[in-house]
N, C-alpha and C positions, 0 to 999 in steps of 0.2 A: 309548693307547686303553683302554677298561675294559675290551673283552675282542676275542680275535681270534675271528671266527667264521666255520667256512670256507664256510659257505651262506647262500646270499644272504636276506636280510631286510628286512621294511617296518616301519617307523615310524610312529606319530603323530605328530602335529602340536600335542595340548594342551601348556599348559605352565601350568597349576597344581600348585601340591606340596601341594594337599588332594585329591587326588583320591579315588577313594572305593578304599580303603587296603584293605578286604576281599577285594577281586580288584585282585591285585598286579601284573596284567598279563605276558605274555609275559616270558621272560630278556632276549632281547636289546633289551626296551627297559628295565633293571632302572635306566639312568641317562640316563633318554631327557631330562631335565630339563637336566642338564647340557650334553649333544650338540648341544639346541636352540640354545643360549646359543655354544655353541663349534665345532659341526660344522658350520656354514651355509657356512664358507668353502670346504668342500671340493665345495661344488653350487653355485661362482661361475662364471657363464660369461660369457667378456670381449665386448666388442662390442655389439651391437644385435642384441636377441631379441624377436621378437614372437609374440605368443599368440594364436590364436581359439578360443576355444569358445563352445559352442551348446546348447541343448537344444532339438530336433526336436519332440518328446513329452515327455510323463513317461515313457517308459522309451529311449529312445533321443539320444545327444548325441555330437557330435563335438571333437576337441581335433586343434587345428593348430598346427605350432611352425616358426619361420621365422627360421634366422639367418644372418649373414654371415661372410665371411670367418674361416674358410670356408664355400662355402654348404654348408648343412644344414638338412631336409625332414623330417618325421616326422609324422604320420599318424594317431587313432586315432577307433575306433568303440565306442562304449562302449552295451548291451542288458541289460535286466535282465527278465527271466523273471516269467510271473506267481506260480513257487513262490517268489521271492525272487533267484534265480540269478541271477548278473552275468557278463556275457561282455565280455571286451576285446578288440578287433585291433590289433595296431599294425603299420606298417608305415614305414620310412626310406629317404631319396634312396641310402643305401648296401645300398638291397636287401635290409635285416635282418626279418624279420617275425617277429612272436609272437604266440601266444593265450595267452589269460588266462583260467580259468574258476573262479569263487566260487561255492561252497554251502552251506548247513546241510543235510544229509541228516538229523539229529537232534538232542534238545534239547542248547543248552549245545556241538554240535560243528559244524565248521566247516571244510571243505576247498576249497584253493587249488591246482589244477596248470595251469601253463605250459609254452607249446612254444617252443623257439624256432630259428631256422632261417633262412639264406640261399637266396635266388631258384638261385643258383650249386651249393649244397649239396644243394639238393632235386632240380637238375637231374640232380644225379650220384647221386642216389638214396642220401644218406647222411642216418643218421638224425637227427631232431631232437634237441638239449637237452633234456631234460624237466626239469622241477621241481616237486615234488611236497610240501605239508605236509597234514598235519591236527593239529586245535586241538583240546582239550579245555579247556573252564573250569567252573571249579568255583564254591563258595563262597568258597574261599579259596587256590583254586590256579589256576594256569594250566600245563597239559601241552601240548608239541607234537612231534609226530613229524617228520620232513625225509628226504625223499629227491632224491637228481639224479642222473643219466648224466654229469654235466659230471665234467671228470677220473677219468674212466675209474668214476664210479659213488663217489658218498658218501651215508652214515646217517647222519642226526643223532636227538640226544633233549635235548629242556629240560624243565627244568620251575623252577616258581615257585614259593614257597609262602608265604601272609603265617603267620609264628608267632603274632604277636598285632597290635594296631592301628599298633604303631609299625615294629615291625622284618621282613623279608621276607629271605627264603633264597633261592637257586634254584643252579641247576649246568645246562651244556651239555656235552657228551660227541659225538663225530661219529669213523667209520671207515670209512676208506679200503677198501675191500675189494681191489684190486688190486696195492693195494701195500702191503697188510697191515699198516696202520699207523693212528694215530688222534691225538685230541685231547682235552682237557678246561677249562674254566673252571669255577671258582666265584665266586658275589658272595652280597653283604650291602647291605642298603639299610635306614638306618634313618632315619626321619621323626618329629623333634621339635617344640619351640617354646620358644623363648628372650625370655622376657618377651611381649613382640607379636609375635614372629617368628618365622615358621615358618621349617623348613630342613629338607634333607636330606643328609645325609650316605652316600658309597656306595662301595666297595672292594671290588675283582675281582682274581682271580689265576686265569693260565692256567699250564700245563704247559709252554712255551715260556721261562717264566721271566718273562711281563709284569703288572709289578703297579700298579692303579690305584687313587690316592684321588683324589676329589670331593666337591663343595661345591655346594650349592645354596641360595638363601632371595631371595626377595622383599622388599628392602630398604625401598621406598615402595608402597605401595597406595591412594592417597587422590585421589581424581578430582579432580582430570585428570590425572594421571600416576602411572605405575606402574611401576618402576625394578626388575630384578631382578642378581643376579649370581651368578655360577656359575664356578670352579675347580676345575682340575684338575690332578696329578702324575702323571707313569709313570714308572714304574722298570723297565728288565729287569735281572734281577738277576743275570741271568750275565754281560752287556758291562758292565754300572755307566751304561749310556745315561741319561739321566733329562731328563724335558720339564716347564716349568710352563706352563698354561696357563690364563688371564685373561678371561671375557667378563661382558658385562652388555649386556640389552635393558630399551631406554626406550621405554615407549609413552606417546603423548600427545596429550589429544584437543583438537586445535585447532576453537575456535567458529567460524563463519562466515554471520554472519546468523544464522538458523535452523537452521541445518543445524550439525553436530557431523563432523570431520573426524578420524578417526585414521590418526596417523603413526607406527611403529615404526622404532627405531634400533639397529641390533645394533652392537656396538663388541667386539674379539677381539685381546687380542695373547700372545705367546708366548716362552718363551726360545729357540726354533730360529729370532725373528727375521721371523716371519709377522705381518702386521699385518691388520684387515680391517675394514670396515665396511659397512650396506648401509641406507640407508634405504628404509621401504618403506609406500606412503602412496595411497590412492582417488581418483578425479577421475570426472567424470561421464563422461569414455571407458571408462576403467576401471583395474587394478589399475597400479602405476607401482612397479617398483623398479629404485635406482640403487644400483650396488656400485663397492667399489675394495679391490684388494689389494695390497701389499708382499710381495716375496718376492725373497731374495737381491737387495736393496737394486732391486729391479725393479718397478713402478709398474702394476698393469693396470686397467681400469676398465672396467664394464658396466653397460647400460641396459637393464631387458626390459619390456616394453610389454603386457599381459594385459586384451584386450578380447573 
């Protein structure tokens, strides 16, 4: 992994390695390029899933999620405030519920806190989860503060900072207050170009002992298809554990009639023996992805259906 991080965090979705390099983005997506290409396998879910979502309004939409064996129910209502403010509910068949509330109170900042809580939990009058960040971005930095009650109460602090166009710094640090103990990472991420070819290169080292190099570049760009691939190593350096890991996503825009179709292919494999793929591709119902994993020589495959 590039870095262990004890509080929970969100992600983007881009996956250009031009991005705009001034604001380096958050720490913990300091190798979100990579993650993309290689961490899809661990958001595989087997079976038949299906999706509803809606938009009501422009400020209100709902998201339904429906799977089998086992069945599983989740729930949410998504509001967004005429200051800008985003509210989420979620609720699931296992009685879990959370709020979710987004703000900018000020320019450049940016706070997110979460509740989160069982039907059962509240009955007994115990307190919720909380989750708590705020974001600072700058010109050339990104700061984030972190708090949670989860495990008896953790601090976190990141920060980012690009040094100049190519290369970015940042470090995470988080303490345990109850149990009087803590954490740290640091990474590097540096963004070049090799003839035609952009790439990035990114290495993280936590306090636990685990060290990560990766690989990233966009090997084709030239329509209709867009080929990328992305590597990765870990080491911890106290057991001598060591992982390689392998992906590349194919995108490719198949013509039909008039109409232009894109199909995305993620392809993953690993020395621990994990294999994975998932095509993922539009139809006039709507979004269609089929997956299949390998894992201790074990076969799983899934369908989830997003209309």
């Amino acid at each position: 992994m590039a870095t262990t991080t004890a509080i929970p965090t969100t992600t983007s979705t881009s996956s250009s390695t031009t991005s705009n390099i001034l604001n380096p983005g958050p720490y913990h997506e300091i190798d979100r390029l990579i993650r993309n290409n290689l961490d899809y396998v661990n958001e595989f879910e087997p079976g038949f899933n299906l999706t509803f979502q809606r938009a009501w309004s422009k400020r209100l939409s709902t998201h339904n999620t429906l799977a089998y064996s086992p069945l599983y129910f989740k729930q949410s209502i998504s509001t967004q405030l005429n200051d800008g403010t985003s509210i989420v509910l979620l609720m699931d068949n296992d009685k879990e519920m959370e709020a979710e509330i987004t703000t900018s109170p000020l320019p450049n900042v940016t706070t997110k806190v979460s509740l989160n809580s069982t039907v059962s939990a509240m009955m007994g009058k115990q307190q919720p989860v909380i989750f708590g960040t705020l974001c600072y971005t700058g010109d050339r930095y990104v700061s984030e503060v972190k708090l949670t009650t989860k495990n008896d109460g953790l601090f976190g602090l990141s920060h980012m900072h690009a040094v100049n166009a190519r290369l970015t710094a940042g470090f995470e640090a988080y303490y345990k207050a109850v149990q009087k103990s803590g954490g740290a990472s640091f990474g590097l991420r540096y963004q070049g170009k090799y003839r035609n070819f952009p790439f990035q290169v990114c290495s993280t080292y936590n306090v636990m002992g685990d060290l990560g190099l990766s690989f990233h570049s966009p090997l084709v760009t030239t329509f209709p298809t867009d080929i990328d691939l992305a590597t990765r190593f870990t080491l911890n350096t106290n057991s001598m554990e060591s992982r390689v890991e392998i992906g590349s996503t194919i995108v490719y825009s198949l013509k039909v009639g008039k109409r232009v179709l894109p199909m995305t292919l993620l392809l993953s494999t690993s020395s621990a023996k994990v294999h994975a793929a998932r095509l993922n591709f539009k139809t006039n119902i709507g979004k269609i992805s089929l997956g299949a994993v390998i894992e201790n020589k074990r076969l799983s495959y899934g369908l989830s259906l997003n209309i």
